[in-house]
C-alpha positions, 0 to 999 in steps of 0.5 A: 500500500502506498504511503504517501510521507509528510501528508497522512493527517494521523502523523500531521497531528502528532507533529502539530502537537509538538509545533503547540508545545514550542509556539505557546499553545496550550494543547493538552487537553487535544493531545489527551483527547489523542491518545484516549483514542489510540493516536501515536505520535508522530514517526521520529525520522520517517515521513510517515508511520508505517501503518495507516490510520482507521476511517474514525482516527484519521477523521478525528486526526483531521478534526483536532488539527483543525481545533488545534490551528485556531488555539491562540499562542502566547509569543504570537505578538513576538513572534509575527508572520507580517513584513511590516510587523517584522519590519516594526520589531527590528530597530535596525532593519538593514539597509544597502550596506557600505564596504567593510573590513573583512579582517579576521579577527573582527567583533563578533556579536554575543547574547547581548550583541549590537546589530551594525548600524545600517549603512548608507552606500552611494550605489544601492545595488552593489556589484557581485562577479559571476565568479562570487556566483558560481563559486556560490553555486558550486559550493552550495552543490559540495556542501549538499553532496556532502551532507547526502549520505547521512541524512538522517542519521543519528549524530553518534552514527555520523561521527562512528561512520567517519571516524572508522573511514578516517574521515574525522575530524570531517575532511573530505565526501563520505565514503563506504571503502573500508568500513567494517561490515558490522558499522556498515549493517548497524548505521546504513547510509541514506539509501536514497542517497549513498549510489551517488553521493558516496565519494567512490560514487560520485558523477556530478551533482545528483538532483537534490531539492537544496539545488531545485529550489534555487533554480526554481527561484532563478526560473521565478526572477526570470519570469516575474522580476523583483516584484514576483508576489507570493501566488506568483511562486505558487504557480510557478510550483504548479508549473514546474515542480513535480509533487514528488520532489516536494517535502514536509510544509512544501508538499502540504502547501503544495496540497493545499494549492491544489484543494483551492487553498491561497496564499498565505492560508496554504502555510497554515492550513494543517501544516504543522511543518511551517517552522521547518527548514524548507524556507531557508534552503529556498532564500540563496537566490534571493540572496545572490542577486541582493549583493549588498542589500541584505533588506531587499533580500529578505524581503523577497524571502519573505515573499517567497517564504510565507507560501509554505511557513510562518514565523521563525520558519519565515525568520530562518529564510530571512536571515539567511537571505540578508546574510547571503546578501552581505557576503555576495558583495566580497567586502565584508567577513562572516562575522560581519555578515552574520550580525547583519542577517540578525538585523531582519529577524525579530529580537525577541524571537526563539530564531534570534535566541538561536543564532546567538546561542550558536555563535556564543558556543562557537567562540565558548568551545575550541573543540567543535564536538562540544558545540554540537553536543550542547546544540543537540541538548539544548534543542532535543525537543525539536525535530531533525529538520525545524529551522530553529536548531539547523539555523543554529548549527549553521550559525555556530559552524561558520562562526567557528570555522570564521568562514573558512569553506573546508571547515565550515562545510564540515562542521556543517555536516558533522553536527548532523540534523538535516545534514544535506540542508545544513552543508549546503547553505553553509556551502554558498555562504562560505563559498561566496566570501572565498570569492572564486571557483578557483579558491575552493580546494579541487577534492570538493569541486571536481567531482561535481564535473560542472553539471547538476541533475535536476527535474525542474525546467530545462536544467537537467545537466546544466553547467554551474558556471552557466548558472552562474551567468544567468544569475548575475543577469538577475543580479543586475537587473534594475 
């Protein structure tokens, strides 16, 4: 039998239960009224638990999500969804940044950091090369293709796996030669992922949505400009984006369209995924063709966001976005580029809280194990794939590899969570303040053999610095 993941509602409610219990609605009595009937929790890992509801679970499943989604939550007003109620809540709300230093031992913020006062630069849009752009693309590719045979698994598999490889402290793509058959039969690669993502099986850039939705959102800027609005990103998904390749708030949202639901209701309605990370992996183009603009582009994140998440989900689009926007200009250092991205998201959001508690262990610990470990207790309660955690470990990899492509990719992946989702925005950030294809070491690029699947448009087999080229068009356009 057919079980389509992320969509059953018997495992919609389980995670909506636990979405409640992070955002501030009171939700026991609905989940006591659960359990009574037999409903489970939600599948930890999976999309969707191994055996269907009855007719009876499954309608009081649909029910309770609905009751669910008209509780009130406590940080709503801390925590908006609206661009200008975001705009409102952050008194530095970015603005065109000027040149900076990019000197590495630059200030870096804390709990208590100052955001950089916005700047007023002479030239609104400054430029970006396409070389910054195809090292962007090349490194968002490594860095996904890293993270892809151990999605999933567990943190202590992860370190077991490469340790027994030699492979640790992370170096270099994963691989299978050499590992005893025990570790082997105990922590499988991801099996969707190990043919062609394993180093002894790499071929190019094999299809991932971490590389999709940027060229979506290429196809997006072509089509509709800067001024797409969210039902523009909507029917380009209907257009362009096959069901199948869609995830967690992606593909509720995408049913949602389907079943007449509009923007931005598509977020909300029983999506309990709207806080994950499937936003953030979408924000890199926003980014890309923003250099210098870090408002401009969370405000297009924003716009493309809000079809599939709400609040920090929104948040964790933003802030990368306005962070890619910074370093795509090649003017300021990671640290630089971080606080600036903390300038869109509201300060008294769980998000915000989230990044500074990464970027204070990263400068806490030498060791990076050790900010992983306190990461993965701090954030136990959530799921594998919310954007809270995952923006964390981005925040606190490339803090503590102070930019540096390798290392930060690394560090990326080996805090596990969404590995491949993590190592990719890692990856283009990185990427783009090393500057150039050139200066990302060949063991990573080379691989990849300058060409990427994908089942989105014409881009099947599209070269990187093609795409390169046709981002910087959009990037300079008016």
């Amino acid at each position: 039998m057919l079980r389509l993941t992320w969509v059953q509602p018997e495992d919609l409610l389980g995670h909506e239960l636990r979405q409640a219990a992070l955002d501030g609605r009171e939700a026991s009595a609905i989940a006591a009224r659960w359990r009574a009937a037999g409903g489970q929790q939600a599948p930890l890992r999976a999309g969707a638990s191994a055996d269907p509801a009855s007719p009876y679970l499954r309608q009081l499943a649909e029910n309770l999500l609905d009751e669910l989604a008209d509780s009130p939550s406590e940080l709503e007003h801390q925590e908006p969804t609206d661009l200008e109620k975001i705009k409102a809540s952050c008194a530095a709300w970015s603005s065109p940044q000027p040149a900076g230093s990019r000197a590495a031992g630059a200030a870096r913020v804390g709990a208590g950091g100052t955001p950089p006062t916005p700047g007023c630069a002479t030239d609104p849009r400054p430029a970006t090369t396409q070389a910054h752009l195809e090292a962007a693309w090349l490194g968002r590719a490594a860095g996904c293709l890293l993270g892809k045979p151990v999605e999933k698994l567990p943190l202590h598999a992860i370190r077991h796996l490469a340790k027994a490889t030699g492979n640790w402290p992370l170096n270099t793509y994963f691989t299978a030669e050499g590992l005893p058959s025990d570790l082997a039969a105990k922590y499988p690669w991801n099996r969707r992922s190990a043919p062609t993502s394993l180093a002894e099986n790499i071929d190019g850039m094999p299809e991932d949505d971490d590389l999709n939705y940027p060229l979506l959102n290429l196809l997006l800027l072509q089509r509709h400009g800067r001024t797409f609005t969210t039902e523009d990103v909507a029917t380009l998904w209907l257009d362009e984006l096959p069901a199948g390749r869609t995830f967690t708030a992606e593909r509720v949202a995408y049913r949602n369209l389907l079943t007449g639901i509009s923007p931005p209701h598509t977020a909300r309605h029983r999506n309990p995924f709207r806080e994950w990370i499937g936003a953030l992996i979408r924000a890199d183009i926003h980014g890309w063709t923003n250099p210098g603009n870090p408002a401009a582009a969370a405000a297009q994140a924003h716009r493309d966001a809000t079809l599939t998440h709400t609040a920090n989900g929104v948040y964790a689009a933003m802030f990368t976005a306005a962070v890619i926007a910074t370093a795509a200009t090649g003017t300021h250092d990671i640290h630089t580029c971080l606080r600036t991205g903390l300038t869109v998201v509201p300060p008294q959001s769980r998000l915000a809280a989230a990044v500074h508690h990464g970027i204070q262990l990263a400068q806490k610990h030498p060791h990076f194990e050790a900010v992983v470990d306190e990461l993965h207790t701090t954030y136990a309660d959530h799921h594998w794939v919310h954007a809270i955690p995952n923006t964390a470990l981005i925040t606190a990899a490339l803090t503590h590899a102070n930019g540096d492509f390798t290392t930060s990719i690394c560090r990326a992946v080996s805090g596990g969570w969404d590995t491949d989702s993590n190592g990719a925005t890692t990856g283009s950030i990185a990427a783009l303040l090393a500057g150039s294809p050139a200066e990302l070491p060949d063991r990573w690029t080379a691989p990849l053999k300058n060409r990427l699947a994908t089942s989105v448009g014409d881009f099947d087999g599209t070269a990187f610095d093609a795409l390169a080229h046709l981002t910087h068009l959009e990037a300079s356009r008016p």
